[in-house]
Each structure stands twice: as C-alpha cells, then as structure tokens.
C-alpha positions in Angstrom: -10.8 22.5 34.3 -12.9 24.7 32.1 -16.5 24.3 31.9 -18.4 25.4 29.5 -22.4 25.6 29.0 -24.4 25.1 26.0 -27.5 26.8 25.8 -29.7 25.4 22.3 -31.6 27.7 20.7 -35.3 26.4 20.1 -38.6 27.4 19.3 -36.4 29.9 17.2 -39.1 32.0 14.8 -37.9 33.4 11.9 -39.9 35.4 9.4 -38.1 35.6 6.3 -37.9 39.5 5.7 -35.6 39.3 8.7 -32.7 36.0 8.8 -31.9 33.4 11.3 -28.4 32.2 12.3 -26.5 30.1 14.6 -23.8 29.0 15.9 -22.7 25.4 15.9 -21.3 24.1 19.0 -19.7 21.2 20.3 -21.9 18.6 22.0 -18.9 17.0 23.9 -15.5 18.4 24.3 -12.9 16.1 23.4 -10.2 16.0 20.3 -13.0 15.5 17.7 -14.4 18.7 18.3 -12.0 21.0 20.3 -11.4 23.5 17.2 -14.6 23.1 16.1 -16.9 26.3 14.8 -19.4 26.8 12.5 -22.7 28.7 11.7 -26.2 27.6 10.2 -27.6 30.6 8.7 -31.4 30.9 7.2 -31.8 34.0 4.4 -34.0 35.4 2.0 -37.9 34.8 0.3 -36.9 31.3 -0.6 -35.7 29.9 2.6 -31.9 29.8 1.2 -29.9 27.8 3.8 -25.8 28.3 4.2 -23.9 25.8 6.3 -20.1 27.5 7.2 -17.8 24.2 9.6 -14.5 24.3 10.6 -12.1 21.9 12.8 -13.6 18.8 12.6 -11.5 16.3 13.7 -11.0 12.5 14.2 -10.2 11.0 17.5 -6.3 11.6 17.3 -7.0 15.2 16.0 -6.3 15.2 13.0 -8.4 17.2 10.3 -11.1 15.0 8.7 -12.1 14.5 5.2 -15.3 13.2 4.1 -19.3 13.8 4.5 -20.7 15.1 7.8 -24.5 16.0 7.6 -26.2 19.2 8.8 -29.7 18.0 10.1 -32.5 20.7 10.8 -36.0 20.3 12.4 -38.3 22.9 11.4 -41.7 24.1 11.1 -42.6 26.1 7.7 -46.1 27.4 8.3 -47.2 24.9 11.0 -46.1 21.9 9.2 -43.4 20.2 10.1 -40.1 19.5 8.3 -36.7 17.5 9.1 -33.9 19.3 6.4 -30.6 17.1 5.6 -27.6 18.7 4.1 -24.2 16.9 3.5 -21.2 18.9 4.0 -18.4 17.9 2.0 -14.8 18.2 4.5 -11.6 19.0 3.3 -9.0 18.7 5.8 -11.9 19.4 8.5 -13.2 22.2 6.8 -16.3 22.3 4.9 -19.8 24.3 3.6 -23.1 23.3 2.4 -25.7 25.4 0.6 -29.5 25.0 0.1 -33.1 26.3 -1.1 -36.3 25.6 1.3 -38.0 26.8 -1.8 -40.5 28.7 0.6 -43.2 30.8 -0.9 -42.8 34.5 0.2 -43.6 35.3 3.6 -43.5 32.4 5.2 -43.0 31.5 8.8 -39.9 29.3 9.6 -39.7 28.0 13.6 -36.4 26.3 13.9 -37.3 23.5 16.5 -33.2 22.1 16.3 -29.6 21.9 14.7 -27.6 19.3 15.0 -24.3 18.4 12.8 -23.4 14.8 12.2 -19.7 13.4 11.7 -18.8 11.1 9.0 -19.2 8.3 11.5 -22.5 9.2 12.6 -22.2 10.5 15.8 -23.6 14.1 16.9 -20.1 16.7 16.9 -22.6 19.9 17.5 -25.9 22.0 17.9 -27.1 25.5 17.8 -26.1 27.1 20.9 -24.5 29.2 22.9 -20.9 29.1 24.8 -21.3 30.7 28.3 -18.1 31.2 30.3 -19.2 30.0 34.1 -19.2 32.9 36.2 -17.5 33.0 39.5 -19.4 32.6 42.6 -20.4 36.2 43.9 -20.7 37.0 47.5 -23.1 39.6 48.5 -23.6 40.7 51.8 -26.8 42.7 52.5 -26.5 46.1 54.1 -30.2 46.5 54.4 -31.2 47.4 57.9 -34.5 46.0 58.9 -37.0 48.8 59.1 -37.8 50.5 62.4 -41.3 49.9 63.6 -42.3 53.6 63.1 -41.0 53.4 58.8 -42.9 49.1 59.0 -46.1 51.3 57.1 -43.9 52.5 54.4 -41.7 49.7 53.9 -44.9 47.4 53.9 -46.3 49.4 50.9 -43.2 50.0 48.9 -42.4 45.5 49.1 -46.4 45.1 48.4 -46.3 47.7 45.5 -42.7 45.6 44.0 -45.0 42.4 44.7 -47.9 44.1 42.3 -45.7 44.7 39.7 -43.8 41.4 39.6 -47.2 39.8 39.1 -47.7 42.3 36.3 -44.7 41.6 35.0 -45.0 38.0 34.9 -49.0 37.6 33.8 -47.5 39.7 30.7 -45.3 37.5 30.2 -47.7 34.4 30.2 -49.8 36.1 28.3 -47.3 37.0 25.5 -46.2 32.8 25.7 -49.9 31.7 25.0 -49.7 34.0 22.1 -46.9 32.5 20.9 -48.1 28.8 21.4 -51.0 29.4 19.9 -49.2 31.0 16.4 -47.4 27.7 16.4 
C-alpha cells in the first residue's frame, strides 16, 4: 500500500510584488478524493485570488456537481482574516475567482487552506505529496582515529561543532525576526 505524506504549508508570507500558490491536496484518500487536484493561487496589488479543482467526487466515485467552498486563513498586515469562496462543480470540476481588495504593498501571511465538499466535510489543504522514501542502509567506513591523529581529529569534530552552533543561532535569529514581523 502506498503511503503518501502531506506536508501544509503555513506561516506562508507573501508580498504582493511576488505571488503565492498552492497545491490542494487530499486530506484522506478514499473515492471522494482519489483524482482530486487543484491549486489556490494569490496575485497581483489587489490581492486577486484564483481557485483551479478537479476530480471531486462522491463516495461511489462519481463526479460531483454542486457548491464546495475554498476557506482561507490569513493575515493582511497583522490583522487577521478568514476568506470564503464557493466553487461551483460541474461534473467534479470547478474554479472560483476573487479580489482581497488590498491596498498596494501589503503583506499577506497565509496561516491555512482548506477546501470543503458540498456536504461539508474537509476533501483538501495546501500541501505537499511526498513519495516515502525507502529505508537506506549505510554502513560507516570510518576508522576510528589512531591515538597519534586523536589532536587533529579532536579539532576538525570541535571546529564542525562551532559551526553547527553558528549555523543554528543564525537560524534562531532569522525565526525571531520573522515572529516579530508577524
């Protein structure tokens, strides 16, 4: 059996010189949502939102017709805003356009995605699809040192140590910057 990952995108900023888009993807695999695609895409001064679905489907698989809702959570220049779209489906298919009406340059964070079948229920979010990997097996060729090279191969791990914690203070440093923009 296949498994298959979803990774959601959040905390997502977008300026709006630049444009933000996701994929949709299926919250629970199942006949409902097997074919299912679809992309959320964020453009343009205004804010102009373009919903794209395809293959929803009803429980015995076949396409549906009717009014699934796009809902997005977002943050337009530190306020927070929930954004509700209907999507009319023909025959599963379906697209929904929209204005945010945003004034220029403003700062979008897109805190979540979700799509909404006809019924109610949660078919998708913004994500990912990763493929699991299969299991690597690595065997270590590393000698350990001799105790006349122990000096140098004390340095060179305490130098890659040094740098790690470089590495990751810049890191936490970049995060808090982050935080505190939100």
């Amino acid at each position: 059996m296949r498994r298959i990952l979803a990774g959601v995108l959040l905390g997502a900023v977008v300026s709006l010189a630049h444009a933000f888009q996701a994929d949709l993807v299926p919250l629970r695999i199942g006949p409902a949502t097997e074919d299912l695609e679809g992309s959320v895409a964020i453009t343009g001064e205004d804010g102009h939102i373009r919903v794209l679905v395809e293959g929803v489907n009803d429980e015995r698989n076949e396409p549906l017709d009717g009014t699934a809702t796009i809902e997005l959570r977002l943050k337009i220049d530190g306020h927070g805003r929930r954004v509700s779209l209907p999507v009319v489906l023909d025959t599963g298919d379906g697209q929904a356009e929209a204005s945010l009406n945003l004034t220029p340059g403003a700062r979008i964070v897109v805190k979540g995605i979700r799509l909404r079948g006809p019924n109610g229920r949660i078919l998708a979010t913004a994500g990912v699809l990763l493929e699991p990997q299969p299991a690597t097996t690595t065997t270590s060729t590393t000698v350990p040192p001799t105790l006349e090279n122990c000096p140098a191969a004390l340095e060179a791990c305490q130098a890659a140590v040094t740098a790690a914690q470089t590495d990751l203070a810049d890191c936490v440093e970049e995060l808090d910057i982050c935080e505190e923009a939100e």
